[in-house]
N, CA, C and O of each residue as an XYZ file, in Angstrom:
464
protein
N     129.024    130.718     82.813
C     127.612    130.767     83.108
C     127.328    132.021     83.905
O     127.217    132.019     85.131
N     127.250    132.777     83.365
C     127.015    133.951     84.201
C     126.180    134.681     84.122
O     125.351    134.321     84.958
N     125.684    135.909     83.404
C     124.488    136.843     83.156
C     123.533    136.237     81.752
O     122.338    136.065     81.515
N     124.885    136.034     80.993
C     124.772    136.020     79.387
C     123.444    134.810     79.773
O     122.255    135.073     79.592
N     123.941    133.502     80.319
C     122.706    131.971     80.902
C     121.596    132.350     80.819
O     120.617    131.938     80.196
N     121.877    133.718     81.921
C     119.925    133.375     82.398
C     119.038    134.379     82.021
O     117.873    134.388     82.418
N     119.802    135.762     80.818
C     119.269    136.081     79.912
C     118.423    135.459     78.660
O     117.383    135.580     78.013
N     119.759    134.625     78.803
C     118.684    133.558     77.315
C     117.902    132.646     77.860
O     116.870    132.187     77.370
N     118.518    132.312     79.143
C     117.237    131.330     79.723
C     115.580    131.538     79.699
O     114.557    130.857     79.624
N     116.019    133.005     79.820
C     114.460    133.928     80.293
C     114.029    134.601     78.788
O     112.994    135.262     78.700
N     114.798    134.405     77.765
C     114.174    134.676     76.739
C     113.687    133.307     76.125
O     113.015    133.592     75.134
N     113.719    132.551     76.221
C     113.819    131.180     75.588
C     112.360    131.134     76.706
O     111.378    130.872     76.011
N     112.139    131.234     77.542
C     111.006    130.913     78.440
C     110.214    131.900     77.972
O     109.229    131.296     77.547
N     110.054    133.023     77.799
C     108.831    133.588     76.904
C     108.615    133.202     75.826
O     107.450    132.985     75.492
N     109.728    132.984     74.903
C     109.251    132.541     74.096
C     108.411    131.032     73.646
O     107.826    130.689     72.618
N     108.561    130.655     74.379
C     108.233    129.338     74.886
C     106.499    129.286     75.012
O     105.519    128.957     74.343
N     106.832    129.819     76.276
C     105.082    130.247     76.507
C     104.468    131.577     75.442
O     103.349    132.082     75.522
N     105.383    131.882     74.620
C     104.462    132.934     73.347
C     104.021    131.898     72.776
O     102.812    131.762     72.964
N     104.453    131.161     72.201
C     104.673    130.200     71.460
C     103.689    129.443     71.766
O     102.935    129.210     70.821
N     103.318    128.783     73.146
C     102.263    127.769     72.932
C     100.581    128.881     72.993
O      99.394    128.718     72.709
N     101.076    129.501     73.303
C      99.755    130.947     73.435
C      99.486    131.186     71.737
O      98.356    130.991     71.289
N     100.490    131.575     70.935
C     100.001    131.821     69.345
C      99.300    130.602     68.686
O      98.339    130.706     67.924
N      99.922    129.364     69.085
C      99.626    127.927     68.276
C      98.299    127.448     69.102
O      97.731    126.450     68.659
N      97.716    128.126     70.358
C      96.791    127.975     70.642
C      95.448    128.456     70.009
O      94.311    128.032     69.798
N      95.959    129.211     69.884
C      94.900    130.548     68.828
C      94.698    130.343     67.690
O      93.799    130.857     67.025
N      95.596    129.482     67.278
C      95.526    129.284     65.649
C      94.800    128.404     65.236
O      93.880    128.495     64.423
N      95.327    127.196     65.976
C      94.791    125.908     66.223
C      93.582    125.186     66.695
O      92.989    124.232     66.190
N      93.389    125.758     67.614
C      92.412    125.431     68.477
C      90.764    125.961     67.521
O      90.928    126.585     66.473
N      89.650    125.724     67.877
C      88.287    126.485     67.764
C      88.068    126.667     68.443
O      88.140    126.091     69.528
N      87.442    128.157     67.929
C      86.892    128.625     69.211
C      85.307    129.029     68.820
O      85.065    129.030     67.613
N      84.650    129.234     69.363
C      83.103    129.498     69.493
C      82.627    130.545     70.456
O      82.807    130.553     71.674
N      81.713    131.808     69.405
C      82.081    132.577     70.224
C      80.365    132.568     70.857
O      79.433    132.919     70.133
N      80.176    132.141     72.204
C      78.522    131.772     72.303
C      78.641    132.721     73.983
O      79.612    132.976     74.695
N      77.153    133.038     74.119
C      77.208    134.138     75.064
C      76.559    133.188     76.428
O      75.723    133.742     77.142
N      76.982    131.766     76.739
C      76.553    131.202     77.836
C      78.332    130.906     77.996
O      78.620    130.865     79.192
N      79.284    130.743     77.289
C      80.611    130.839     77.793
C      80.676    131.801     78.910
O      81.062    131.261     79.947
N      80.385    133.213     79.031
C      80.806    134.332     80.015
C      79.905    133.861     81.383
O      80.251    134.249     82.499
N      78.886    133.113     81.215
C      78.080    132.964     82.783
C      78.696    132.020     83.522
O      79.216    130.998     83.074
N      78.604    132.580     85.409
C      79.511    131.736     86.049
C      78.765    130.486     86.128
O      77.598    130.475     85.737
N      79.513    129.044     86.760
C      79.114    128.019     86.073
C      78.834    127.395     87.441
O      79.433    127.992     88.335
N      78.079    126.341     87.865
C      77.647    125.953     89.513
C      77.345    124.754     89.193
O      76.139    124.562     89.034
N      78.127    123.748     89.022
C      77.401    122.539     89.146
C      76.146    122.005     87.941
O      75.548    120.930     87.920
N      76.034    123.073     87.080
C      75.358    122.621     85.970
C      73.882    123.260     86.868
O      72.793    122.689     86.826
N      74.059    124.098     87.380
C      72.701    124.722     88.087
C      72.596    125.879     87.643
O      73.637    126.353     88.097
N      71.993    126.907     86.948
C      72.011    128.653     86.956
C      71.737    129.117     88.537
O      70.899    128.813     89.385
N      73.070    130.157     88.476
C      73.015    130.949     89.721
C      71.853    131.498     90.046
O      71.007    131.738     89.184
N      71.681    131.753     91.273
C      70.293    132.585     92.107
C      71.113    133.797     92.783
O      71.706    133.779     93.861
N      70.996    134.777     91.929
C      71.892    136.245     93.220
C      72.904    136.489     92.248
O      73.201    136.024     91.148
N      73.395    137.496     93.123
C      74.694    137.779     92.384
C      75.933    136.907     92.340
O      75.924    136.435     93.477
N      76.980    136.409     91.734
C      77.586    135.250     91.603
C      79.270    135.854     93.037
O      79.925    135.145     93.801
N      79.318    136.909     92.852
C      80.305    137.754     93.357
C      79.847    137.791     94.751
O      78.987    138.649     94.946
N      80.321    136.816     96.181
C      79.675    137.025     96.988
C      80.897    136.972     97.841
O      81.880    136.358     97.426
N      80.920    137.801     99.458
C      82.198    137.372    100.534
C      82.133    136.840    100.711
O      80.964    136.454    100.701
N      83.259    135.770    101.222
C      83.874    134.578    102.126
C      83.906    135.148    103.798
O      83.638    136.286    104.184
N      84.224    134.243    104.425
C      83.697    134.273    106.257
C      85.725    134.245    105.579
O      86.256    133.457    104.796
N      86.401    135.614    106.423
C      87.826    135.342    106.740
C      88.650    134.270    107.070
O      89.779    133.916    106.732
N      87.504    133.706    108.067
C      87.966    132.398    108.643
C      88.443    131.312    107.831
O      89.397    130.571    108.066
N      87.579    131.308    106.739
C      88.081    130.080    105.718
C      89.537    130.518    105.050
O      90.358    129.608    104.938
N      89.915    131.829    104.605
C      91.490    132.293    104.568
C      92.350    131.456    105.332
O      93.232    130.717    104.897
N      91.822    131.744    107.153
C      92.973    131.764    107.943
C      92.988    130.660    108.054
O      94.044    130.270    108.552
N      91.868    129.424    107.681
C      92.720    128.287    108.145
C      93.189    127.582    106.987
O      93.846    126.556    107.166
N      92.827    128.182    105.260
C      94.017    127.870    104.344
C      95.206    128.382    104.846
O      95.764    127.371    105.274
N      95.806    129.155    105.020
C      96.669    129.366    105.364
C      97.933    128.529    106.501
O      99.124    128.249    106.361
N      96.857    128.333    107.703
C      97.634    127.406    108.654
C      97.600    126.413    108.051
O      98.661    125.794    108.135
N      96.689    125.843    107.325
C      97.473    124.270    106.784
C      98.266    124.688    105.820
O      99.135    123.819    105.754
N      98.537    125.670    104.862
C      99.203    125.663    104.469
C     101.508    125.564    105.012
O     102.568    125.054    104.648
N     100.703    126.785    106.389
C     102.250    126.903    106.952
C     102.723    124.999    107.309
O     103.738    124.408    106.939
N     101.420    124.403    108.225
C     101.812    122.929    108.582
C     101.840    122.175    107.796
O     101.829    121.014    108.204
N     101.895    122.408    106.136
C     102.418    121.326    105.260
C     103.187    121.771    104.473
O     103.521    121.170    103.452
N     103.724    123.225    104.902
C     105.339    123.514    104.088
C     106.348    123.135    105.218
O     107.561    122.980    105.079
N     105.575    123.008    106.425
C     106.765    122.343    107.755
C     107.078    120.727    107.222
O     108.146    120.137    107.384
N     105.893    120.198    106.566
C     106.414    118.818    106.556
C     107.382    118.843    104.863
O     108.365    118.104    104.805
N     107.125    119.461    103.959
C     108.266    119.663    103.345
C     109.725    120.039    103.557
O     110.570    119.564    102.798
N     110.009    120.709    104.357
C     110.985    120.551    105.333
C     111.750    119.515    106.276
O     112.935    119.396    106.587
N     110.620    118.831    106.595
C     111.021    118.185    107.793
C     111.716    116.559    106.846
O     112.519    115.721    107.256
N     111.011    116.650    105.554
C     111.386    114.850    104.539
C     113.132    115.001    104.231
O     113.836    114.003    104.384
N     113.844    116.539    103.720
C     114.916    116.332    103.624
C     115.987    116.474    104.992
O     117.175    116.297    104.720
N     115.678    116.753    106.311
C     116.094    116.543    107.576
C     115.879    114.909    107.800
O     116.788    114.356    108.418
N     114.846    114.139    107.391
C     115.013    113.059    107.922
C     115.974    112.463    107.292
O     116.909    111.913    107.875
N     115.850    112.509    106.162
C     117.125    111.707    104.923
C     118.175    111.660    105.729
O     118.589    110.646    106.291
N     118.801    113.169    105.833
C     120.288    113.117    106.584
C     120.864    113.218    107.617
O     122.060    113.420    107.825
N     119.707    113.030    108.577
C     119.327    113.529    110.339
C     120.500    112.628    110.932
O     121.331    113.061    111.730
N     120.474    111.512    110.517
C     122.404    110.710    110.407
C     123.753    111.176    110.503
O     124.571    111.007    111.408
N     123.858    111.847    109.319
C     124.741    112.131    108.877
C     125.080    113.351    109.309
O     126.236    113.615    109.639
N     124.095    114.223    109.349
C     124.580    116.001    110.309
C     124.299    115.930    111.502
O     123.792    116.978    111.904
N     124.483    114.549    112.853
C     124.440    114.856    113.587
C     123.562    115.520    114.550
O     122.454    115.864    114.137
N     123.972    115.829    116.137
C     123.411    116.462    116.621
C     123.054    117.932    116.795
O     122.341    118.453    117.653
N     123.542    118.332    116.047
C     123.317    120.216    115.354
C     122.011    119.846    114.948
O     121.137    119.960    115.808
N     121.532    119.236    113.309
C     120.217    118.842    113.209
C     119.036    119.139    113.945
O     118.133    119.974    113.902
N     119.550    117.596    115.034
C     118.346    117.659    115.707
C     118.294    118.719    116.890
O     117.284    118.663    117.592
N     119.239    119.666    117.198
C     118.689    120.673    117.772
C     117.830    121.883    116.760
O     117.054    122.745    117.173
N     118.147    121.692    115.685
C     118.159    122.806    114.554
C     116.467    122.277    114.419
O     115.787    123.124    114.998
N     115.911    121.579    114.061
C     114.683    120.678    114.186
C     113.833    120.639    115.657
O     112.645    120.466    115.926
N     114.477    120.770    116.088
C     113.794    121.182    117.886
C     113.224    122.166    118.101
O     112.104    122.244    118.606
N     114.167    123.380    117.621
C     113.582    124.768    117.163
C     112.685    125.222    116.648
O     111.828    125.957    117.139
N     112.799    124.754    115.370
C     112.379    124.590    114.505
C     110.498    123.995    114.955
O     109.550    124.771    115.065
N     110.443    122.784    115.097
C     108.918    122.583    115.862
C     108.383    123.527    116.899
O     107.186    123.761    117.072
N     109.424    124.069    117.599
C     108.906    124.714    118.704
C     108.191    125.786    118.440
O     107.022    126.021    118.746
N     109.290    126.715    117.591
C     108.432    127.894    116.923
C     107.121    127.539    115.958
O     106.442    128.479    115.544
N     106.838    126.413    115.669
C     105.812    126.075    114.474
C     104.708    125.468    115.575
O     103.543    125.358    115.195
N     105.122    125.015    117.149
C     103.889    124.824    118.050
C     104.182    126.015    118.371
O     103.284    126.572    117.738
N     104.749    126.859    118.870
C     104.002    128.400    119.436
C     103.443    129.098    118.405
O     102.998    130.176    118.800
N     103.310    128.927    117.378
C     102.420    129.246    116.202
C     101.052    128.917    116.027
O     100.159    129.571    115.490
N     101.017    127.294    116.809
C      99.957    126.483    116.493
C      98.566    126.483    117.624
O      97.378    126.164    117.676
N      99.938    127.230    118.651
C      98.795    127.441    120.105
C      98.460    128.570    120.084
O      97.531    128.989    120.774
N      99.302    129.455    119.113
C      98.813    131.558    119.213
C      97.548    131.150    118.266
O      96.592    131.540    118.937
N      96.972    130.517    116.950
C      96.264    130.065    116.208
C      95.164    129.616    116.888
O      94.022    129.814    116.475
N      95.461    128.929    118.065
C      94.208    127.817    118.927
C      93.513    129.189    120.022
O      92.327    129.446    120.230
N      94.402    129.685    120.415
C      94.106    130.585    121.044
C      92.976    132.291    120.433
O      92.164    133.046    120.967
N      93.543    132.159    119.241
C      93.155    133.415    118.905
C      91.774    132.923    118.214
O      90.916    133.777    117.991
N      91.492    131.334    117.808
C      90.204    130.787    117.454
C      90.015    130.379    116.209
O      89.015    129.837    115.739
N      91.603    130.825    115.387
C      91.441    130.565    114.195
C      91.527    129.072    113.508
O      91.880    128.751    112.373
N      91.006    128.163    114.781
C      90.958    126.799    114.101
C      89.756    125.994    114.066
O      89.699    124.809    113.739
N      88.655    126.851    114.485
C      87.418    127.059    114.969
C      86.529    126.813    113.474
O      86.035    127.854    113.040
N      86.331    125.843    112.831
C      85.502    125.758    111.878
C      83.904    126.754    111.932
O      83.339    126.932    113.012
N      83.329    127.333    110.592
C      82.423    128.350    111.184
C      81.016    127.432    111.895
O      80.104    128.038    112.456
């Protein structure tokens, strides 16, 4: 299993997805109507231009929930074996929170949890 694997692996995966992309095209109908290209709101026509900025803020706090629910993906296979590896673990996990609350208070601090 060596190079030769994951050459064909990775050809077998384009082709794969060529594959459902051509039989889509073929298969499928399509209709070619000029209210397809307008952006779509709830079944309302837009007022303005549809292309408008976001407040940063809504970024930064996808983001922090994002970091605090890849911590709890982490934290489900530590509990499984938190048994079995001992007290290394739970220092390794101690850390581990600590740096993810000094994260959570540089965040509180800097305001980025501040709904607008």
């Amino acid at each position: 299993m060596g190079s030769a694997s994951l050459i064909l692996l990775l050809i077998c995966g384009m082709a794969f997805a060529a594959g459902g992309i051509l039989l889509s095209l073929l298969l499928a109908k399509s209709s070619k109507n000029s209210q397809k290209g307008l952006p779509y709101e709830c079944g309302i026509d837009t007022i303005g231009p549809s292309w408008i900025q976001f407040n940063v803020g809504y970024y930064l706090f996808a983001l922090i929930f994002l970091v605090f629910d890849v911590e709890l993906v982490f934290m489900y296979p530590w509990a499984v074996v938190v048994k079995e590896v001992g007290m290394i673990a739970l220092f390794e996990i101690i850390i581990f929170l600590f740096i993810l609350f000094m994260g959570f208070i540089y965040a509180w601090k800097k305001g980025a949890l501040k709904w607008m």
